[in-house]
N, CA, C and O atoms as a MOPAC input file, in Angstrom:
PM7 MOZYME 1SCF
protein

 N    123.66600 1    13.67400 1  -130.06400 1
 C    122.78800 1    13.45100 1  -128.93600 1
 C    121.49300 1    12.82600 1  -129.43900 1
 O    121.27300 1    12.78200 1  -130.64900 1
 N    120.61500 1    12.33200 1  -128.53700 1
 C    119.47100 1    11.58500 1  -128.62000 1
 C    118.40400 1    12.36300 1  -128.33900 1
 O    118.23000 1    12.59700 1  -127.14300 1
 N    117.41600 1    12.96700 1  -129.34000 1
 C    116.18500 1    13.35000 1  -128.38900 1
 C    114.72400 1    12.15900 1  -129.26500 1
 O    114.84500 1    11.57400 1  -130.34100 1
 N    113.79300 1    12.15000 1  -128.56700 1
 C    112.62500 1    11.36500 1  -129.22600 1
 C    111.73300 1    12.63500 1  -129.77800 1
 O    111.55700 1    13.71200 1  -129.20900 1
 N    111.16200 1    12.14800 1  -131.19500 1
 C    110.37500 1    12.92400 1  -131.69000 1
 C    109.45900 1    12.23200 1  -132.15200 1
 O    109.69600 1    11.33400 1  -132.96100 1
 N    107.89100 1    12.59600 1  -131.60800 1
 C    106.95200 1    11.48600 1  -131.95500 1
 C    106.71400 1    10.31800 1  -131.39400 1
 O    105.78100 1     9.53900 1  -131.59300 1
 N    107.84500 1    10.22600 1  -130.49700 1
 C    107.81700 1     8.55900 1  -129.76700 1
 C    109.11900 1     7.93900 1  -130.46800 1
 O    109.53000 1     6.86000 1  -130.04300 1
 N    109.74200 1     8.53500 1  -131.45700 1
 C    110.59000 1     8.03900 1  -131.92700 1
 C    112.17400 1     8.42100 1  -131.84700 1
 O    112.58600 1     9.46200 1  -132.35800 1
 N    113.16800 1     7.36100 1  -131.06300 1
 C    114.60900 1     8.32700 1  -131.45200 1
 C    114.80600 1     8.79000 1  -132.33100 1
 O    114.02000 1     8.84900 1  -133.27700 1
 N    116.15000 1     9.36200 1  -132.28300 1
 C    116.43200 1    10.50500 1  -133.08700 1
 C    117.59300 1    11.13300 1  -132.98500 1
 O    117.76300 1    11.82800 1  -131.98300 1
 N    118.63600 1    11.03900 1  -133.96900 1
 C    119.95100 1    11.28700 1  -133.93700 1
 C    119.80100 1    12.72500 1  -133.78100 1
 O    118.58600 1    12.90500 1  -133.86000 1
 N    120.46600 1    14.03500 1  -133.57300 1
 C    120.69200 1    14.95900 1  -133.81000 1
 C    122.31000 1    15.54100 1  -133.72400 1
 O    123.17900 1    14.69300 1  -133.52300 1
 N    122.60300 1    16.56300 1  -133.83100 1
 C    123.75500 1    17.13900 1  -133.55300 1
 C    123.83300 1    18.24200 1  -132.06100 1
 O    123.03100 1    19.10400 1  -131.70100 1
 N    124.83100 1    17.89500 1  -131.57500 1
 C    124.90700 1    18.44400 1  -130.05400 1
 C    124.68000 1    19.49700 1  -130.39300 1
 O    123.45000 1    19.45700 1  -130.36300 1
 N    125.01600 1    20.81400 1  -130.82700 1
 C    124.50500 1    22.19300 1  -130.30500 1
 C    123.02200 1    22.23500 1  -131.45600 1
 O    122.79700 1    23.33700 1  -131.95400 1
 N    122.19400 1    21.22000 1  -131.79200 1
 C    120.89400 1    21.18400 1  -132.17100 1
 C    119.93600 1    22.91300 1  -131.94000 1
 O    119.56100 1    23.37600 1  -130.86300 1
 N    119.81400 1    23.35100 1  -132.90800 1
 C    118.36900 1    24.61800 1  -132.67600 1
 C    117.03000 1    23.59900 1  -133.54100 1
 O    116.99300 1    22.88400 1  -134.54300 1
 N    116.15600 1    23.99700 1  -132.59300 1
 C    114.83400 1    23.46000 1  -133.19300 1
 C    114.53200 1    23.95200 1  -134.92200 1
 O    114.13300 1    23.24100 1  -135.84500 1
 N    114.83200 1    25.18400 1  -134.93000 1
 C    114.65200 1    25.85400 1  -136.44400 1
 C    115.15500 1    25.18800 1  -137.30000 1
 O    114.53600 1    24.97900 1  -138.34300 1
 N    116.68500 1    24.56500 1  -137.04200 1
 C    117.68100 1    24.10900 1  -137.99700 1
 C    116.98400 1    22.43700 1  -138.03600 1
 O    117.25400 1    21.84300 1  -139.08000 1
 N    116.30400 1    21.80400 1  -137.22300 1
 C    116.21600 1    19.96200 1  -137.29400 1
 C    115.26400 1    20.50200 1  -138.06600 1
 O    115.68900 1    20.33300 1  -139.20900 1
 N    113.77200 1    21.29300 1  -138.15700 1
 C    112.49000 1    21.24700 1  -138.22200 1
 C    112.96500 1    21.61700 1  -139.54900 1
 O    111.95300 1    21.37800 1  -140.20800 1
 N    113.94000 1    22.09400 1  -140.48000 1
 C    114.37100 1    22.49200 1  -141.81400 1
 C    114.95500 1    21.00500 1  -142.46600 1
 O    114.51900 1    20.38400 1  -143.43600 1
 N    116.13200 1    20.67000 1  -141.54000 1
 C    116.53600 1    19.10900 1  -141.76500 1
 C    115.88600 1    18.43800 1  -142.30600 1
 O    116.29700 1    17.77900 1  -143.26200 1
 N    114.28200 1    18.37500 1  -141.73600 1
 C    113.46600 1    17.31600 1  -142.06100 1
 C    112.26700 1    17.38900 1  -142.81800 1
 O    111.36600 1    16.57900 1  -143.03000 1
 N    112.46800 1    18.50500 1  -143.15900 1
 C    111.53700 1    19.01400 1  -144.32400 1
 C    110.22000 1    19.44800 1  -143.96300 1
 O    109.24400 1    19.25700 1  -144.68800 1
 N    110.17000 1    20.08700 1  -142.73800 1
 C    108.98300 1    21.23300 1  -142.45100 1
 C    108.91800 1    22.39200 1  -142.33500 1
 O    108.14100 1    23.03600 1  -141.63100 1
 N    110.07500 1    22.90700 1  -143.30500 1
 C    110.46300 1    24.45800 1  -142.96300 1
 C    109.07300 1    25.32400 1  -143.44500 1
 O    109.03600 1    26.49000 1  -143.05200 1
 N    108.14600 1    24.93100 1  -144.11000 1
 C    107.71600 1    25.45600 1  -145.24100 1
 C    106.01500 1    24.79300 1  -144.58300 1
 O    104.92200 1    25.19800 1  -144.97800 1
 N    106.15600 1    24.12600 1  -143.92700 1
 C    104.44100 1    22.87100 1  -143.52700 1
 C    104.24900 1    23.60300 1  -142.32400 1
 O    105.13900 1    24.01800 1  -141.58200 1
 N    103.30700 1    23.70200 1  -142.21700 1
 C    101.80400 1    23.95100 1  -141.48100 1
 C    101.96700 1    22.88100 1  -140.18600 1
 O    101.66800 1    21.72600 1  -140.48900 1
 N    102.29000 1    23.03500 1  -139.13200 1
 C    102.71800 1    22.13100 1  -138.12200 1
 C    102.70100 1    22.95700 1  -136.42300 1
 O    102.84000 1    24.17900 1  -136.37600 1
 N    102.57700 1    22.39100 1  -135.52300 1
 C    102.69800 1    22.69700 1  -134.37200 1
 C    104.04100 1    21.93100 1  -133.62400 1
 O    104.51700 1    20.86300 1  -134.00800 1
 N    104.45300 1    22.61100 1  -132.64700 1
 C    105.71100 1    21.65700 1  -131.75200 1
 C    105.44500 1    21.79800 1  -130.75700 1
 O    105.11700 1    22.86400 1  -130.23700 1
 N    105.53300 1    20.62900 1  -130.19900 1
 C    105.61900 1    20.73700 1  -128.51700 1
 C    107.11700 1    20.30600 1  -127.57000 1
 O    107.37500 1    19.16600 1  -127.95400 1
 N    107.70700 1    20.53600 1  -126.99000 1
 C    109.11800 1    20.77100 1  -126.59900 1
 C    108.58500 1    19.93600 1  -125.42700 1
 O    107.49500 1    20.35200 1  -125.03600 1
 N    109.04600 1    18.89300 1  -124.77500 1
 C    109.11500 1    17.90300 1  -123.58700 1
 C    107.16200 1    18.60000 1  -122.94200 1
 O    106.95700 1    18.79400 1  -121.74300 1
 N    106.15200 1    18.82000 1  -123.91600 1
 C    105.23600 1    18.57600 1  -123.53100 1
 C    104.75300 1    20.31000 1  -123.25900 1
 O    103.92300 1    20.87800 1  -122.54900 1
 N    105.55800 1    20.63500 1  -124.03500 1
 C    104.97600 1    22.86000 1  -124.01900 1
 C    104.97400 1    22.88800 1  -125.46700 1
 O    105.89700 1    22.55300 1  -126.20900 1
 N    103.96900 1    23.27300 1  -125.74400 1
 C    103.58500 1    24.37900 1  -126.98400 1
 C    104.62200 1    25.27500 1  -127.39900 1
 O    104.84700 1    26.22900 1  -126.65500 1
 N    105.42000 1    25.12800 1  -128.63800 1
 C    106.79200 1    26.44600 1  -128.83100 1
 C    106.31500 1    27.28500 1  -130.05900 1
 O    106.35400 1    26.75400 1  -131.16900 1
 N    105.94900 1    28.33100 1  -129.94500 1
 C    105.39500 1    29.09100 1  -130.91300 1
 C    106.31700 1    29.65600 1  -131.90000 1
 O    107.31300 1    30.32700 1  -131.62700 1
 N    105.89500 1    29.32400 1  -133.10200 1
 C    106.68900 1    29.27400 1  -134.48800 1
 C    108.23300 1    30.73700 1  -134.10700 1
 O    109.42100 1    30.52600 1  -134.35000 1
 N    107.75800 1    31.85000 1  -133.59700 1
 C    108.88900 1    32.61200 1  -133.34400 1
 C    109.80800 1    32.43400 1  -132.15400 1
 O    110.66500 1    33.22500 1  -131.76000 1
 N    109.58300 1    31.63400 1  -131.81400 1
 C    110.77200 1    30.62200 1  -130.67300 1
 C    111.91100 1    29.63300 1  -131.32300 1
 O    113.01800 1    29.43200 1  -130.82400 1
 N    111.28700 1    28.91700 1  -132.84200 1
 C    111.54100 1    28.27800 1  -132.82700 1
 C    113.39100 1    28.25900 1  -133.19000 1
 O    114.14100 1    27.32200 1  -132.91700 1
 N    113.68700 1    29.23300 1  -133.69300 1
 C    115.45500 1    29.66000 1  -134.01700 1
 C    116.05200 1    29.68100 1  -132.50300 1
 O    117.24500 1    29.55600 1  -132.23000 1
 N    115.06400 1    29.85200 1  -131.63100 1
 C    116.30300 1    30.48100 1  -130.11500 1
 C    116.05000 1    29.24600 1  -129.39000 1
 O    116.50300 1    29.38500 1  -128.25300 1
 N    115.47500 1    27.98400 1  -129.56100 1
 C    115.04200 1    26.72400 1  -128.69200 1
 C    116.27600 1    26.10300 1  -129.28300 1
 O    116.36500 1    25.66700 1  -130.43100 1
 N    117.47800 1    26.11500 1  -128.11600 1
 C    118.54400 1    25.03400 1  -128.27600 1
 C    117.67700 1    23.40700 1  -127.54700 1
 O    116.91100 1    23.11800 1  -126.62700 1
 N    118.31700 1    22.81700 1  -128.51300 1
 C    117.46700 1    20.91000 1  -127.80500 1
 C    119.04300 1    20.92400 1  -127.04000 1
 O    120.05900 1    21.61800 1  -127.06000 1
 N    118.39800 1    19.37700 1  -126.19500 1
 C    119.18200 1    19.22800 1  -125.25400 1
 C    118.86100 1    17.54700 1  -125.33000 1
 O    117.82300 1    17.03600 1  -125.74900 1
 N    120.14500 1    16.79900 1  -124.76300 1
 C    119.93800 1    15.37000 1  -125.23900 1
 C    118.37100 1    14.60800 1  -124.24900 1
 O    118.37700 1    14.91400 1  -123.05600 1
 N    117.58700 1    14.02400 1  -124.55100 1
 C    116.66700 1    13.54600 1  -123.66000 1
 C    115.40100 1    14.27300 1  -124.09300 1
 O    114.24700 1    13.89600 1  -123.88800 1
 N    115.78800 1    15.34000 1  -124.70600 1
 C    114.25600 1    16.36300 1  -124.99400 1
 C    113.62600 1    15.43000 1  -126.22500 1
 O    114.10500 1    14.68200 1  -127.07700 1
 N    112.08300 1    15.95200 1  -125.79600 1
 C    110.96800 1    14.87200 1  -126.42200 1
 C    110.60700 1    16.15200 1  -127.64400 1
 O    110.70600 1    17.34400 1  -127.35300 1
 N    110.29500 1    15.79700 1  -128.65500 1
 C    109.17300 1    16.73800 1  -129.29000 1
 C    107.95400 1    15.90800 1  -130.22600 1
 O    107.87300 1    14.78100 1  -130.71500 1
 N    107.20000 1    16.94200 1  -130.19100 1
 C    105.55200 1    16.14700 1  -130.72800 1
 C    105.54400 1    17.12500 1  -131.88100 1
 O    105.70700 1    18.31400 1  -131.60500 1
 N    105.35500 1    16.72600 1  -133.27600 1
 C    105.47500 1    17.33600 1  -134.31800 1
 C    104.23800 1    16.99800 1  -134.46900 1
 O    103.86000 1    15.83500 1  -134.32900 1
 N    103.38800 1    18.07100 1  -134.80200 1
 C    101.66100 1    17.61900 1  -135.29800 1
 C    101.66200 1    18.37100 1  -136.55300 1
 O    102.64600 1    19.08600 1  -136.74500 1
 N    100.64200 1    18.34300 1  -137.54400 1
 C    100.41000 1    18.81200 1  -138.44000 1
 C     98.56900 1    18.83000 1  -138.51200 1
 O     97.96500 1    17.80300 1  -138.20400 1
 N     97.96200 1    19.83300 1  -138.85400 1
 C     96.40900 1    19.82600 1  -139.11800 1
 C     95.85900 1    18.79600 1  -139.90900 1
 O     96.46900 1    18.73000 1  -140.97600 1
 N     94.86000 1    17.88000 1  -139.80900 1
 C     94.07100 1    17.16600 1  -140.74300 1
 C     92.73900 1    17.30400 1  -140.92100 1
 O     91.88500 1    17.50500 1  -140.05800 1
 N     92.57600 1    17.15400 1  -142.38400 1
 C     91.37100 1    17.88300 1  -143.32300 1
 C     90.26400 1    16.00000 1  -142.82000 1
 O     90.39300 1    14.80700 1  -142.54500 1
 N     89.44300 1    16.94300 1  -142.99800 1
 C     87.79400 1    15.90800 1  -142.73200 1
 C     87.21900 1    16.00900 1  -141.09200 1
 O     87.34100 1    16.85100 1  -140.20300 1
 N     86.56600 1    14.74600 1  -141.20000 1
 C     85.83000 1    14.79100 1  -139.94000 1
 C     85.21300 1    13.61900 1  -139.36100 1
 O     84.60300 1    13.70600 1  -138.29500 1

């Protein structure tokens, strides 16, 4: 299935959990926020959030300065 992340497609696998892509891609471990088609998913959601084809996510991460 297709979801956009960032503005960007994005292959995934049909029964997709957010926990399992966000490991895929090497943020298991980074300091990051998600937003799910435009909601805030708080880090202990993130194993039970099945994606669904069309779902958007916004991967942010904190930046240092000013």
């Amino acid at each position: 299935m297709i979801i956009e992340v960032n503005g960007e497609k994005k292959q995934v696998d049909q029964q997709a959990i957010l926990a399992e892509v966000i490991t895929g891609w090497g943020y298991e471990s980074a300091l990051i926020a998600v937003a799910h088609n435009d909601e805030f998913v708080p880090r202990s959601r993130y194993a039970a959030l099945q994606l669904q084809d069309g779902d958007r996510l916004e991967i942010v991460a904190p930046m240092q300065g000013g």
